[in-house]
N, C-alpha and C positions, 0 to 999 in steps of 0.2 A: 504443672497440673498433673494429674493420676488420670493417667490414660491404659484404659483395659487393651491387651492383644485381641483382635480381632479372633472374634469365637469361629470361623471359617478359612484356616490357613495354608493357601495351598501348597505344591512344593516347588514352586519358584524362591519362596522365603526360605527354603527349607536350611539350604547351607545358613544363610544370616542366624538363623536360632542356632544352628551347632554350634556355629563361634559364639555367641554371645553367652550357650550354657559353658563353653570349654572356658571362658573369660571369666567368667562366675559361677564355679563347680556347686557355691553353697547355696546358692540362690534357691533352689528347690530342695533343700532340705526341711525340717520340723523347724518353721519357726515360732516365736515366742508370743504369747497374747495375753491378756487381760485374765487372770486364773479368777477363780470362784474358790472362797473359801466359807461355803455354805454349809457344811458340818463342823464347822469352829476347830478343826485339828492343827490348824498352825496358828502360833500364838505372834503376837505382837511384839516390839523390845518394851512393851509394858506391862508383859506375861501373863498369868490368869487375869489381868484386868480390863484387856480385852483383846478378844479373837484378831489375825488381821484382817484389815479392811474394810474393818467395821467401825463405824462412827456413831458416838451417841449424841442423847441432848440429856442430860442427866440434870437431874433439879437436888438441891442439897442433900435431904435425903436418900436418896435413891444409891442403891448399891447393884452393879453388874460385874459379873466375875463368869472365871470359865470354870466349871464344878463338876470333878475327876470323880467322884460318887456316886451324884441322881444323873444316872445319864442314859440315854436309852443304846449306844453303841460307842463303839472307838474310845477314845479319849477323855475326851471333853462333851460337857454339854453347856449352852448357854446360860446365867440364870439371871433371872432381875427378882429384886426385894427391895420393894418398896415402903413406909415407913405407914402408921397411923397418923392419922391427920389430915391429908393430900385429898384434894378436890379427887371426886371419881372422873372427872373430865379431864383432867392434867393427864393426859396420854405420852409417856415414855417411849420411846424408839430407838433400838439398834438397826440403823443403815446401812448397807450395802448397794451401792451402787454401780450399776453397770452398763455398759460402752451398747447406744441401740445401734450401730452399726449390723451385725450380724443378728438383731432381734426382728430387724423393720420387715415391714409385709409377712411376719409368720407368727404363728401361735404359738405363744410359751405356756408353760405351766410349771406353776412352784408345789412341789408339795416338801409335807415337813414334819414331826410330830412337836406336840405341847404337852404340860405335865405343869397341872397349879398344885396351891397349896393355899387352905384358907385366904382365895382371894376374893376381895369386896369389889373391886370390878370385872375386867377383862381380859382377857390376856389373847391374841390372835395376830395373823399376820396381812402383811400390807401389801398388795402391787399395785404402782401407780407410775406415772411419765408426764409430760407435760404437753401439750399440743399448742403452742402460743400460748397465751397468758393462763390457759386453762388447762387447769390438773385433773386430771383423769384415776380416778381412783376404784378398786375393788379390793375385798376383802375376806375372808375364810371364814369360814363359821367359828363364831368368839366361845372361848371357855369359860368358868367361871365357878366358883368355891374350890372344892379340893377333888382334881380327877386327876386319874391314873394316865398313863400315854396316851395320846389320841390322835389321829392322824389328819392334817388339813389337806389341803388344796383350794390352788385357783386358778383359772384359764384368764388368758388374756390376748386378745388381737392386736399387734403393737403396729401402729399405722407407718407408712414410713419418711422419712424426716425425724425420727424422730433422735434425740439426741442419747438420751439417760434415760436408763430402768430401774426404778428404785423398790429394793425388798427392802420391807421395814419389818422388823420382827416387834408389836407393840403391846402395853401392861397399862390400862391405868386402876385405877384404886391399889388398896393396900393388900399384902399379902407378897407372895413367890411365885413365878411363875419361870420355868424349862423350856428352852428351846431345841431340839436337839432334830439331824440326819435331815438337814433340809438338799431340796435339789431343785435345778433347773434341767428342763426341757426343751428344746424347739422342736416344732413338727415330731412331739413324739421321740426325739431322740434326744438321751441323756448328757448334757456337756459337763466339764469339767472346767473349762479357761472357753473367751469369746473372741472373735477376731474382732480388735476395732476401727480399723481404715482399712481401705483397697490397696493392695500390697505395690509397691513400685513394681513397674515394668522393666524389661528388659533391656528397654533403648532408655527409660532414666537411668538405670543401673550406671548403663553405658557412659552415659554424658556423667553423673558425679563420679565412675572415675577416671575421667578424664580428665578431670576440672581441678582433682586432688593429688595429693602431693606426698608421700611417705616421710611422717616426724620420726627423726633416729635417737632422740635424747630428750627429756621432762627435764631434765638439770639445766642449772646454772654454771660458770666454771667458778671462782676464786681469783682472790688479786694476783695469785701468783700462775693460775693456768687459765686465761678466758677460754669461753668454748667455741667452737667451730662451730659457723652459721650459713653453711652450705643447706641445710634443709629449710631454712627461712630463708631462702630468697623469693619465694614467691609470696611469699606474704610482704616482703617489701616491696614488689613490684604490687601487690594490692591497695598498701598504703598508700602508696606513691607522694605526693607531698603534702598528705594529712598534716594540722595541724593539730587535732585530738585525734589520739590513736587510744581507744575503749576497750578494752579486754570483758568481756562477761564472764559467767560462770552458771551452767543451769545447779548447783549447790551449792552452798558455802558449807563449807566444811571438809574440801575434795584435797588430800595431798596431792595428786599429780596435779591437779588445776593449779593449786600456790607457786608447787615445783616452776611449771610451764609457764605462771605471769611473771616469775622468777626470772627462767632464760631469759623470755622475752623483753623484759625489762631490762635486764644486760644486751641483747640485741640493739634495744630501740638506744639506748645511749651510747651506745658505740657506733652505730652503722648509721642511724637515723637523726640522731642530735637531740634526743629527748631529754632534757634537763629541769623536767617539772614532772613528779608522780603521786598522782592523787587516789587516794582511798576511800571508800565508803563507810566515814568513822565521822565522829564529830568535830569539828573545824578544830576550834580551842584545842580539844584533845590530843589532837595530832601534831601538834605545834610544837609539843613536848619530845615529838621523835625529832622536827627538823633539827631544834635546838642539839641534837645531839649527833646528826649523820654532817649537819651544816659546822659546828662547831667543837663536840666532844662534848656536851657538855650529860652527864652520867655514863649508863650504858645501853646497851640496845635494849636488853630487857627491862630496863628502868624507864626505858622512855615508853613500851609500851601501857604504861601503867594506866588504867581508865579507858582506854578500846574494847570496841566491842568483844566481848567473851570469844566469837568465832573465828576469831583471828591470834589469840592467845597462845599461840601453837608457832612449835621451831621453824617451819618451817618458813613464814611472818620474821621472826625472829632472826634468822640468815638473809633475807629479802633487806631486810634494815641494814645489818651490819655489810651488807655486801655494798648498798651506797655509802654507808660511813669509809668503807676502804677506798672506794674507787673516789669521794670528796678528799680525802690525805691525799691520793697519788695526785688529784688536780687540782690543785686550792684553788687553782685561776679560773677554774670552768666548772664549780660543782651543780651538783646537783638537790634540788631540794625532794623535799616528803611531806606533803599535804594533805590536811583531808577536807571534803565539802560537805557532809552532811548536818544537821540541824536540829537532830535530837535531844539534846541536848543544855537545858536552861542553866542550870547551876553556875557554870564558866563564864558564859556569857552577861548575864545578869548582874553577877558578880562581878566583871570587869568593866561592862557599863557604868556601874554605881564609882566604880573607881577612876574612870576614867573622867566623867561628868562631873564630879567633885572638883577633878583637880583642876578643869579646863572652865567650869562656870556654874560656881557655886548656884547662882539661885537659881537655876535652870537644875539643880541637884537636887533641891528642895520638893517642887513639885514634882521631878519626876519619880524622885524616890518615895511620897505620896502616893504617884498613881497607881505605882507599877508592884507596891510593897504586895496587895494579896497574891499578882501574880508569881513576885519572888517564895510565898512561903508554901501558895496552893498548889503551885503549876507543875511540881514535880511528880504530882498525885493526879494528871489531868483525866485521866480514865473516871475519877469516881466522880469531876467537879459536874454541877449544875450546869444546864446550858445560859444561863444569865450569869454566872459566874466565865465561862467560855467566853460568852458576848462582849464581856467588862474587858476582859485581861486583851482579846483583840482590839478593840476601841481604843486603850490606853496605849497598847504597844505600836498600833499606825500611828495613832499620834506625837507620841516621843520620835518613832523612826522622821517622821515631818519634823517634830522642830530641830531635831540632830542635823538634817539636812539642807534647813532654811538659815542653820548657823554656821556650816561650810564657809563658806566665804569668810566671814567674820574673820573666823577660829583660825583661817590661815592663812589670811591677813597678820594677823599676830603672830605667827610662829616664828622663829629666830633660826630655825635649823631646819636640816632635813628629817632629823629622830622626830622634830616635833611635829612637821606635816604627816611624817608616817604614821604616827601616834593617834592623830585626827581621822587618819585614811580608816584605819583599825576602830575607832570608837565608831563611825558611820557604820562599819561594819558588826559591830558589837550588839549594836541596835538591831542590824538586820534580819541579824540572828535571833534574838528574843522576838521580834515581830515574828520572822517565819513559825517559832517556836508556837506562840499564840494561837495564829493563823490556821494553821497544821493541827493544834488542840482545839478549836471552836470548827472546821471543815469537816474532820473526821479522817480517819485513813486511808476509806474509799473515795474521798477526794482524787489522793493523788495529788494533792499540791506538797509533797512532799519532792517530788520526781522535779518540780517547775522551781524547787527553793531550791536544792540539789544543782540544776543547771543552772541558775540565777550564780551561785558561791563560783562555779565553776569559770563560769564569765568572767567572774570581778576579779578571782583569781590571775586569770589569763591578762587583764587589764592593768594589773599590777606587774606585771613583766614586761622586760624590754619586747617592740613588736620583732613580730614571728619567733618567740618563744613556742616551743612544742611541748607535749603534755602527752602522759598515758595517763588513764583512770582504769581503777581497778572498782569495777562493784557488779555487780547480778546481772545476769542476761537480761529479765524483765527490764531491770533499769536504762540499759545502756541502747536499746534497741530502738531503729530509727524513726518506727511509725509510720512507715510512708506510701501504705495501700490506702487507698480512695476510698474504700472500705471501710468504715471504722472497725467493726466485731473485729476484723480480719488482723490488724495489732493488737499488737499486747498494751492493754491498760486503756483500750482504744485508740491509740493514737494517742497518747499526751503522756507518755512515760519521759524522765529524763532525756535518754538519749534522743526524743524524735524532738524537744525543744532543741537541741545543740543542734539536731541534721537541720533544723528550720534557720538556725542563723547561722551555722558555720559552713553550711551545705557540704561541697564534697572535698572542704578540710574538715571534714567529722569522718572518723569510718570507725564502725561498729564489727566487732569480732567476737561473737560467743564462741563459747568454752563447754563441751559437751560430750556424755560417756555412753558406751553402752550398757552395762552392770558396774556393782562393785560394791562398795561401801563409802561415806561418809560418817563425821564426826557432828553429831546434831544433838537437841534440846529431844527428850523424848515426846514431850505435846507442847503443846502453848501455855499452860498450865504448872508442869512439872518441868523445871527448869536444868535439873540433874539429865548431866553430856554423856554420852555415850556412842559405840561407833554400829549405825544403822546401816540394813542394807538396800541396794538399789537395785531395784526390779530388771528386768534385760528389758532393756527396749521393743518392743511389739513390734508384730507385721504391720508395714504399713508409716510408722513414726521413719525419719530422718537417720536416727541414730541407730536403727538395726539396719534399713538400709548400706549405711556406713559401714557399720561390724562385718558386713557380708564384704564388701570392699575392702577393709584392712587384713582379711584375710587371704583373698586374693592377691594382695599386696604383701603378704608376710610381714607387716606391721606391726605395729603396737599403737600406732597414732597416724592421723593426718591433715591436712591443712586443704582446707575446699576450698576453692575461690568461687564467692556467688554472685558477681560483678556482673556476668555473662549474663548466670541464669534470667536476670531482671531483662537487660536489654534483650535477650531469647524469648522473654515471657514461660520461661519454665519454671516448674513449681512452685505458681504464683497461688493456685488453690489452696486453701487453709490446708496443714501438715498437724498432726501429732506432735507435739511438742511437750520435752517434760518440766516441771515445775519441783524445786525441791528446793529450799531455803537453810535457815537454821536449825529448823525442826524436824521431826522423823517425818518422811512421807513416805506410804507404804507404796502405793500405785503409781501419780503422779503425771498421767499422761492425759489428764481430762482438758486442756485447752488445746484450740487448734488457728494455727496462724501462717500467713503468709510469710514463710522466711526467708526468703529475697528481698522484701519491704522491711523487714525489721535486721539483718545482719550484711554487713559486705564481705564475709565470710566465716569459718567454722574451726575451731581448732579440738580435732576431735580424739580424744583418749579412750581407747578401746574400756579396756578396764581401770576401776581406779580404785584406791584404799583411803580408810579414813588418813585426817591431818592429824597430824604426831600434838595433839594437844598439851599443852601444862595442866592441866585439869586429870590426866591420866595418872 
């Protein structure tokens, strides 16, 4: 929990703060918060297209760029053009969004100037928040035809609780309209960045570092030099005799994060007995690398063929050939490369229909019937009908049922053990085009993706001799335990991957995020625009885990560290929701808007000061 120092301290405590500041010299220095970029003068990694930190809702039409021309000062100024045609009520917004932490109980005021041009509606700006289900909204005095500069404002009381303060900068009808030298206020005083959480204390400081561990090396060694694993001993006594040991990652796209699942990955198979290593790829897909670390069969970068784009990168690529070396040196004891995810229909589908042929013809007939629109529509599921969604999961439980009421039969009949494997794999072929369905008629925010994920994972583990041991490698969100009483209080509320594994493997499951202070990643520039490039990462804020931390490795003369949060749970420390950042495959400018209990969601942290993008093939 985030406990203030008492506002009244006498000098009995007095020596305890010396030490605690002599122990953490940076603690009170300038730290980092939530910046305002409300004059548009820092651009995005998608340049004049739009300012950072600013989000639109753009309808086909609609053009917003940053225009080094009409601009009332600096740089830039914002502009939206809008097209003929467009309802006058279709209202346009450019968003900014920000941390009510340092708004609540005080008065803000935004002011800003506007600049139209033959426009048929309006063009004005927005402040609003939400107070429980109810938005709270005000508004500036609206423009309209063709006026020169003008200046807005608007006051507003932000109550407290409250979470987000959203400036909308908004345009509806046709025409052009400028946004330019916007500002925020509180109480009359101009900000520039906002605090967003209560900064850790002194005696937190103290207990994470105490709790942590200084990482001497991100590397892996090579068949011919392993590395020394004097710095992971306490992460092994974390483990302890975890059957899944989860690696997270708050990025994908992080070189030191690869580097470090890298070592670790050479740790946990040498020290730990790990001989199962699972990725966040699609099953089939990745079957293509075992075939290769398992056997030889291509090369390392031939087996990655068909993985996800964000893993396309050398450093992936060494991660692989470094188990095909260590499988040569041990034929007797190798190790496998699997993946569990479910995205994926083409492979599976395709080896269902081949598989069902061979094993029972007319059970081929119908199924290949029911499941045909599935196979031609399903790989376009974003644009199908929801009756088209409803069919394809109907048909696919179904098959998954009669695939499994013919088990028995099927291996009844089998003559060998290729052939019961063969069976074990078709049951599972199905499973996969079911989840695939499932997953396409749920929706994303389901999150029954996280429950298919653990499901593969299970079967996997069930497929090996018992007490086989396993790493997974995929996302912090994913891999995270769920295990505050709480729901808000986890990630995804409780029902992510990882907190199905904590629910049946209990404490053979332990969860490790992977996490930076600044740096860079290798990401998608939107969700949209698919073209890679290497983004960067905001410093962690006052208040978030991972500045905290950075104030720590530095006192440590660091570059990394390893937390153990085993304690913090049974201490009841830091069980309050934290600052936590989100960054995926995509550019995230900010990143720190969820807040979670991370002693329920991680059994510790493996934390990298700074990090650079991954050495992609895409470069």
């Amino acid at each position: 929990m985030h406990r203030k120092v008492p506002d009244k301290m006498f000098p009995r405590n007095l020596i305890s703060i010396i030490a605690i500041m002599l122990i953490f010299p940076f603690t009170f220095s300038l730290q980092a918060q939530q910046p305002l970029n409300l004059g548009f003068e820092k651009l995005s990694v998608e340049g004049i297209s739009r300012p950072w930190g600013w989000e639109s809702d753009l309808y086909i039409n609609d053009q917003v760029l940053l225009d080094s021309l009409t601009k009332r000062s600096g740089k830039y100024s914002l502009m939206i053009n809008r097209k003929e045609g467009l309802k006058t009520d279709d209202t346009l917004w450019m968003r900014y969004a920000i941390e009510g932490y340092e708004l609540a109980n005080r008065q803000i005021e935004i002011k800003g100037w506007i600049k139209t041009t033959e426009l048929s509606g309006t063009a004005f700006c927005r402040l609003s928040y939400y107070q429980g289900e109810q938005e709270k909204i005000i508004i500036t005095e609206q423009s309209k035809g063709t006026i020169g500069w003008k200046q807005v404002s608007v006051r507003m009381k932000i109550p407290s609780g409250t979470k987000f303060v959203n400036i909308d900068l908004c345009q509806n009808g046709a025409g052009k309209s400028w946004f330019d030298d916007f500002s925020l206020s509180i109480n009359g005083r101009l900000i520039n960045e906002v605090q967003i959480s209560a900064p850790f204390s002194t005696d937190q400081l103290k207990w994470l570092s105490d709790h942590s561990s200084p990482l001497y090396s991100f590397d892996a060694g090579s068949k011919d030099k392993p590395s020394s694993f004097e710095d992971l001993a306490p992460l092994k006594i974390a483990v302890a005799d975890a059957r899944i040991i989860a690696l997270g990652e708050a990025t994908h796209g992080t070189s030191e994060f690869f580097r470090m699942k890298h070592r670790v990955l050479e740790f946990a198979v040498i020290e730990l007995g790990i001989r199962v290593f699972a990725i966040e790829d699609n099953q089939l897909v990745v079957e293509r690398v075992n075939q290769y670390v398992l056997g030889g069969q291509g090369t390392a970068r031939s087996s990655m063929a068909g993985m996800f784009s964000v893993w396309q990168t050398r450093e992936v690529h060494n991660l692989i050939q470094w188990v095909r070396d260590y499988n040569e040196a041990h034929p007797g004891d190798m190790v496998e490369f699997v993946g569990f995810d479910m995205q994926n229909l083409n492979q599976p589908i395709d080896s269902l229909f081949s598989f069902v042929m061979k094993q029972d013809l007319a059970l081929y007939n119908s199924v290949s019937k029911n499941l045909s629109d599935l196979k031609q529509n399903g790989p376009n599921s974003y644009t199908a009908s929801d009756s088209s969604k409803w069919a394809w999961s109907y048909h696919a439980q179904r098959t998954l049922k009669e695939f499994s009421e013919s088990k028995k039969r099927w291996l009844s009949n089998a003559e060998n053990a290729k052939d019961s494997n063969d069976i074990e794999w078709g049951i599972q072929y199905a499973n996969l085009v079911n989840q695939f369905a499932q997953n396409a008629m749920l929706g994303h925010l389901s999150f029954y993706r996280d429950l298919a994920m653990a499901e593969n994972i299970s079967w996997i583990l069930s497929r090996r001799k018992p007490g086989t041991k396993m790493l997974i490698w995929a996302h912090d969100y994913h891999i995270s335990r769920g295990e505050d009483p709480i729901k808000k209080n986890n990630i995804y509320n409780g029902i992510s991957m990882g907190s199905h594994l904590a629910k049946k493997y209990g404490s053979s499951y332990k969860a490790f995020g992977l996490s930076t202070y600044s740096g860079e990643y290798w990401a998608q520039i939107s969700y949209m625009n698919f073209k890679q490039l290497s983004c960067p990462l905001l410093p962690g804020p006052k208040g978030s885990l991972d500045e905290a931390l950075h104030q720590i490795a530095l006192t440590k003369k660091s570059h990394g560290l390893f937390l153990n949060l085993q304690d913090a749970k049974k201490q009841k420390r830091f069980l309050q929701p934290i600052p936590m950042r989100f960054a995926n495959h995509v550019n995230i400018e900010y990143g720190y808007w969820t807040r979670y209990s991370i002693p329920n969601q991680f059994d510790g942290i493996l934390f990298i000061d700074k990090t650079s993008a991954a050495d992609s093939y895409s470069k």
